[in-house]
mmCIF file of the C-alpha atoms, coordinates in Angstrom:
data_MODEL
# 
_entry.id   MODEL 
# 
loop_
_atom_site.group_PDB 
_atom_site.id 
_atom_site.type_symbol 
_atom_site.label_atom_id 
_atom_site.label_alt_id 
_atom_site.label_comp_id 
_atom_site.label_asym_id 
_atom_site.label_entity_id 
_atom_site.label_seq_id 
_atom_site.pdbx_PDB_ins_code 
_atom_site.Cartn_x 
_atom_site.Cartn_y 
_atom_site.Cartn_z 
_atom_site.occupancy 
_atom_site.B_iso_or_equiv 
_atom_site.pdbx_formal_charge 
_atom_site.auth_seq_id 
_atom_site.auth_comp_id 
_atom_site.auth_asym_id 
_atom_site.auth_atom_id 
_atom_site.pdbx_PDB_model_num 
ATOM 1  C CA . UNK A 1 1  ? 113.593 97.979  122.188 1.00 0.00 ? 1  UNK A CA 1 
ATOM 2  C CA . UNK A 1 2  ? 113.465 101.720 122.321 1.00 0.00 ? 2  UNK A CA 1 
ATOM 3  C CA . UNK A 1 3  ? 110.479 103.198 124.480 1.00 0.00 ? 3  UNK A CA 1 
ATOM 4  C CA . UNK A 1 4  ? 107.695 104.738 121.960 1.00 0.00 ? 4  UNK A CA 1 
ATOM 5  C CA . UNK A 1 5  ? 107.213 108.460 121.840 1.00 0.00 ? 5  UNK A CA 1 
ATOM 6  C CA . UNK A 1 6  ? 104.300 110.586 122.441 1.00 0.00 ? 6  UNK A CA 1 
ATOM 7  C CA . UNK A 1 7  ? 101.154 110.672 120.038 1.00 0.00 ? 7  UNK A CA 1 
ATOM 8  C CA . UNK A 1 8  ? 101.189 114.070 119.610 1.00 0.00 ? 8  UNK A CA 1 
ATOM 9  C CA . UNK A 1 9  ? 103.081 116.364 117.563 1.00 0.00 ? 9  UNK A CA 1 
ATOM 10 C CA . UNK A 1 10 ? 103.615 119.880 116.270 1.00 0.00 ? 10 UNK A CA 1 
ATOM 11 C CA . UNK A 1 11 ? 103.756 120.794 112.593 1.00 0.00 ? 11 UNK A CA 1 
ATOM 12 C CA . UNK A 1 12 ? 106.906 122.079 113.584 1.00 0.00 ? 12 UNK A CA 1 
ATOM 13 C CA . UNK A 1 13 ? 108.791 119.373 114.783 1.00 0.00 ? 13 UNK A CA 1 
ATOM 14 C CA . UNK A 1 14 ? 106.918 117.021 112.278 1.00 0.00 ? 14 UNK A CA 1 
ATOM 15 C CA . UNK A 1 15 ? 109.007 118.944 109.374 1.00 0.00 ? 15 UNK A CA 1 
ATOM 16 C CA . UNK A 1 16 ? 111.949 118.712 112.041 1.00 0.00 ? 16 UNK A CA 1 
ATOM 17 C CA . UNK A 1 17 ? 111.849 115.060 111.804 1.00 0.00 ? 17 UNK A CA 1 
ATOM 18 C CA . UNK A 1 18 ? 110.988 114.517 108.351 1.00 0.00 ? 18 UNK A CA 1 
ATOM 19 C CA . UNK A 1 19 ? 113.712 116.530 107.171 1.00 0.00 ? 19 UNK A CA 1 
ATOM 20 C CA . UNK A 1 20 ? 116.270 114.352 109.288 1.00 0.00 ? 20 UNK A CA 1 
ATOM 21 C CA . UNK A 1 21 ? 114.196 111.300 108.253 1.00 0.00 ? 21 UNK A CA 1 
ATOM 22 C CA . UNK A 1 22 ? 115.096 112.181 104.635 1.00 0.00 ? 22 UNK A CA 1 
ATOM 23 C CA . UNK A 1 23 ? 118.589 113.705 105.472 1.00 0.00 ? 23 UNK A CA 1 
ATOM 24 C CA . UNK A 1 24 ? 119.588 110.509 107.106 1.00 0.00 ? 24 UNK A CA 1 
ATOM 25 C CA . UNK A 1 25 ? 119.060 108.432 103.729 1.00 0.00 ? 25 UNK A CA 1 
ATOM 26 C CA . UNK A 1 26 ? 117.194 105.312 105.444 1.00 0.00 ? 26 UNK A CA 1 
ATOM 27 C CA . UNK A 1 27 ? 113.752 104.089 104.946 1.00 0.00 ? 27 UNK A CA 1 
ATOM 28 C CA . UNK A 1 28 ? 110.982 105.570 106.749 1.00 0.00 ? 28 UNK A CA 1 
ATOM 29 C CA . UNK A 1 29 ? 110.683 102.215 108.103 1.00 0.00 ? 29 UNK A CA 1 
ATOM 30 C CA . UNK A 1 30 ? 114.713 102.004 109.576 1.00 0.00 ? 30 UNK A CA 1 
ATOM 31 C CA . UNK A 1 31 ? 113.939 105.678 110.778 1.00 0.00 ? 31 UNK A CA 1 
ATOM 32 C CA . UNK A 1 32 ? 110.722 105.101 112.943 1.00 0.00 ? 32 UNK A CA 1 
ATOM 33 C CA . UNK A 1 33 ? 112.766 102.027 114.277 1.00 0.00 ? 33 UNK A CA 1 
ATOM 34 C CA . UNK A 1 34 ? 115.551 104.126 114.878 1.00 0.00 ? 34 UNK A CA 1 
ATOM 35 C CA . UNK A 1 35 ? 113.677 106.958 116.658 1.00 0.00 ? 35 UNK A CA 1 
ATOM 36 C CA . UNK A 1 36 ? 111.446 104.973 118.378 1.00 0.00 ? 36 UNK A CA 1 
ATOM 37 C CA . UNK A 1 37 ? 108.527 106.559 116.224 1.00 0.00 ? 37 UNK A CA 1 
ATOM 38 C CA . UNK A 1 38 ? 105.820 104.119 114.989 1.00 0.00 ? 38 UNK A CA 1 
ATOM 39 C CA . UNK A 1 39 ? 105.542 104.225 111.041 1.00 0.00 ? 39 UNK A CA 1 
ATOM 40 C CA . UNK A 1 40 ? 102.014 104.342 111.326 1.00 0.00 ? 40 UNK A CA 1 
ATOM 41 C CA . UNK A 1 41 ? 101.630 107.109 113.449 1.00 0.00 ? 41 UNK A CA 1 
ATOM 42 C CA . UNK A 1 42 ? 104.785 108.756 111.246 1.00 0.00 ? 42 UNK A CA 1 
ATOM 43 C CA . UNK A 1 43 ? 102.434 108.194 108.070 1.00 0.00 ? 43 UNK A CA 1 
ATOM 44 C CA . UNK A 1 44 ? 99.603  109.869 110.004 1.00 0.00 ? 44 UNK A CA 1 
ATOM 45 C CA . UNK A 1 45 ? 101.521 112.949 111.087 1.00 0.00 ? 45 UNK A CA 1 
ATOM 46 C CA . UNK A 1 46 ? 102.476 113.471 107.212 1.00 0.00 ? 46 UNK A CA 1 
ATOM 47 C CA . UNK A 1 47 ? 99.020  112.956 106.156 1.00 0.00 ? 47 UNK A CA 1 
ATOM 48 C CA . UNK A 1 48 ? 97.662  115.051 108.774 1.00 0.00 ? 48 UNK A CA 1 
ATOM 49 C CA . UNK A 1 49 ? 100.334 117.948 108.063 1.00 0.00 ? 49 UNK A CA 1 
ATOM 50 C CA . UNK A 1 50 ? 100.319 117.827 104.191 1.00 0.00 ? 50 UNK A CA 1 
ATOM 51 C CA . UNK A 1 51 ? 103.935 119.072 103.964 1.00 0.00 ? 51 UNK A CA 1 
ATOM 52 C CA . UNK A 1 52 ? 104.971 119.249 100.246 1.00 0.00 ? 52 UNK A CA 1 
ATOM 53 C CA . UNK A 1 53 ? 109.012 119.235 99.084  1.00 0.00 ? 53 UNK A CA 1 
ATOM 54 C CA . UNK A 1 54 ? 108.544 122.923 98.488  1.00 0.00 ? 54 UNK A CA 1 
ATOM 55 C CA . UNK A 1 55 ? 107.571 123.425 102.215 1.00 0.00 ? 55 UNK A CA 1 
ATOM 56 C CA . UNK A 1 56 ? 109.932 120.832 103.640 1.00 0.00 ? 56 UNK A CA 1 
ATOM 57 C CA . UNK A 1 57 ? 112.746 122.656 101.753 1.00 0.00 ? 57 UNK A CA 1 
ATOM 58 C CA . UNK A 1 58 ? 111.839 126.293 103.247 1.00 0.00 ? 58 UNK A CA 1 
ATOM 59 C CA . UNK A 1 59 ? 111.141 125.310 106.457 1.00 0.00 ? 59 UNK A CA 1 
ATOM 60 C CA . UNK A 1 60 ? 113.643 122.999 107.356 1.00 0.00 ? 60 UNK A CA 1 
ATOM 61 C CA . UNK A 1 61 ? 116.472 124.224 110.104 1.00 0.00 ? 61 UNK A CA 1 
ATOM 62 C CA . UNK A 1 62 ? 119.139 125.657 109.280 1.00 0.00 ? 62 UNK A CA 1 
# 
């Protein structure tokens, strides 16, 4: 089982990892498992942040 990351998180590398969440094509679910992220805190962070598709898209690296 892979060691759980840190609570905290930019905005910044929140749309990091939500753009690779969504570039990778699984599940938020098989991501977070993946990543060693836990969905609920995931879910949090993009509550918290509020990043829309728009944002996501113009903000994403390059």
């Amino acid at each position: 089982m892979m060691q759980r990351r840190k609570h905290m998180m930019s905005r910044e590398k929140f749309i990091s990892v939500l753009f690779r969440q969504q570039q990778s094509g699984l599940s938020i679910a098989d991501f977070c498992e993946n990543e060693g992220y836990s969905r609920s805190r995931f879910y949090l962070w993009k509550q918290k942040y509020g990043i829309t598709e728009r944002e996501l898209l113009a903000e994403a690296p390059a």
